[in-house]
N, C-alpha and C positions, 0 to 999 in steps of 0.2 A: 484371487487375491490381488492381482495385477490390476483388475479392472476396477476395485474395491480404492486401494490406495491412489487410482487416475482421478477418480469422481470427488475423492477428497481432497486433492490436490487443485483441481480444475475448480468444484465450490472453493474453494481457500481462495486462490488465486482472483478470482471472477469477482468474488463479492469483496475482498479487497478494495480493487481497482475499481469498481463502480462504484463502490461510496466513497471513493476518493474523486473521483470526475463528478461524483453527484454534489456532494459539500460545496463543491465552487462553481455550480450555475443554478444553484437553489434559486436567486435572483440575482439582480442587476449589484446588489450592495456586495453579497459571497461574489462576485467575479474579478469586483473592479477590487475587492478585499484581496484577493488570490492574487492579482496582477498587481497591485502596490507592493506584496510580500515578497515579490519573484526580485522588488529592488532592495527592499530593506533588510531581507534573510538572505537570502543566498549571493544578493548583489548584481544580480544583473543589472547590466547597464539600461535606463529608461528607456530609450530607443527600441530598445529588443523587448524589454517586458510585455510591451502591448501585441508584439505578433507571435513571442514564445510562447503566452498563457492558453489561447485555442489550441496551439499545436501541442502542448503538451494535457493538454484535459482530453484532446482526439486521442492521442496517444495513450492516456488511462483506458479511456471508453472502447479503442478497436481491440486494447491486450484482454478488455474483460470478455468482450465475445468473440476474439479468439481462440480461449484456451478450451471453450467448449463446446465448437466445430471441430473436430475427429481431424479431418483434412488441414485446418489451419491450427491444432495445437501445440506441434515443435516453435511455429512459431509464435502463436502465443507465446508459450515459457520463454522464449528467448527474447521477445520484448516484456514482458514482466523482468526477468532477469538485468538485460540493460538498465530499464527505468529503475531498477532499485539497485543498483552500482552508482546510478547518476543522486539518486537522491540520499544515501550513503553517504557520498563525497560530498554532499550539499550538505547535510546536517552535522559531519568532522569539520567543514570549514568553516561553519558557524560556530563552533564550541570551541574551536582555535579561535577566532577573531572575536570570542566571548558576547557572540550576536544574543541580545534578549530578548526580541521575536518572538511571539507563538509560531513554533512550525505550524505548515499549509502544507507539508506530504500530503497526510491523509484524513485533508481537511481539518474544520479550526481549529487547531490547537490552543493551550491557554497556557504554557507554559514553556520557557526556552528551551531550544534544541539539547536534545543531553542523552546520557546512555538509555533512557527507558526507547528513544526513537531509532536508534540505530540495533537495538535488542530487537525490537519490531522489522524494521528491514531488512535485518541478518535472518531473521526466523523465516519472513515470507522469500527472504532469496533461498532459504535450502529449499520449502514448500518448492519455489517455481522451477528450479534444479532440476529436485527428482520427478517434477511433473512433466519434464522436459525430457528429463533421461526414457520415464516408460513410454511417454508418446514416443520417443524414437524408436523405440527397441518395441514399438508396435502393442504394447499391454493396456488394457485396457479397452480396444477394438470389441463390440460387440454389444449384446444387449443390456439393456441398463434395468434389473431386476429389484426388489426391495432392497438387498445387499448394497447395492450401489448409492439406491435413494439414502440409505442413512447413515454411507459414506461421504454423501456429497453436503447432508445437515449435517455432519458432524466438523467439513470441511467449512460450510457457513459460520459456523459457531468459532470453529479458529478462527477464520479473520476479523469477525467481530470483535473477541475478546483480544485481536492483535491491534486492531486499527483503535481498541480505544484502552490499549495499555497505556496510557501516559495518565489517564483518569484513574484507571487500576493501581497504578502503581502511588498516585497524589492521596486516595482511600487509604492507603495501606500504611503512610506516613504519617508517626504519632500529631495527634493536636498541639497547638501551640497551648500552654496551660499557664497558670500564674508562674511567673519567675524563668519563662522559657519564652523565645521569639521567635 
């Protein structure tokens, strides 16, 4: 069972964080896009933007192939964890400061920061939590049989439909129709 809810947590986690590091060096345009947004959403100052945006796409890309190296998953989850504390407080201070930005969490967003994004990184912090709790408590440890394999698709498919709830949630918002705006 243990091993069952790691592999789903570990896909959760992993495919995540790679299509978030992946969205913003698709090309030169998604980078230098991701690095304008680091000043115009969450505000960092220009100076910093240009050396914070590698360091924080490294920091997607090592949490995604940490969590699924045995040996370095406590810490995986705990920089997964961090990163979505950090980007949490990123997307409350834009919805305080009434920023209308498409968020660049998890890649291009098309619509202002607001509760569909913060739903999304509350959901992938419990995921990288208890993904963090059974790596510690050793669960998971062992071989990776069919059980696992389609705990770990089952775990891709969350984050998939996590990383593009804000599109989910814009589908599910009636149409604008005659005499409505």
């Amino acid at each position: 069972m243990s091993s069952n809810l790691m592999a789903w947590c570990q896909a959760a986690v992993a495919v995540a964080f790679a299509a978030s590091a992946t969205t913003k060096v698709t090309g030169r345009a998604a980078y230098t896009a991701f690095r304008r947004w680091l000043t115009a959403g969450p505000g960092v100052p220009a100076r910093l933007a240009a050396p914070l945006a590698p360091v924080m796409i490294a920091a997607e890309a090592a949490t995604a192939v940490a969590v699924v190296v045995p040996v370095l998953a406590p810490a995986g989850f705990a920089a997964a964890v961090v990163l979505l504390v950090v980007f949490s407080a990123g997307v409350r201070s834009m919805m305080r400061r009434h920023v209308t930005v498409p968020c660049r969490c998890f890649g291009a967003g098309r619509g202002a920061p607001g509760v569909p994004h913060l739903i999304r990184n509350g959901a992938l912090l419990l995921i990288a939590i208890t993904g963090g709790v059974v790596a510690i408590a050793g669960g998971g440890a062992g071989s990776f049989g069919p059980d696992e394999a389609v705990a770990a698709l089952a775990g891709a498919a969350t984050a998939l439909l996590l990383v593009n709830l804000e599109e989910i949630v814009a589908l599910a918002r009636p149409m604008p129709g005659p005499g409505r705006s």
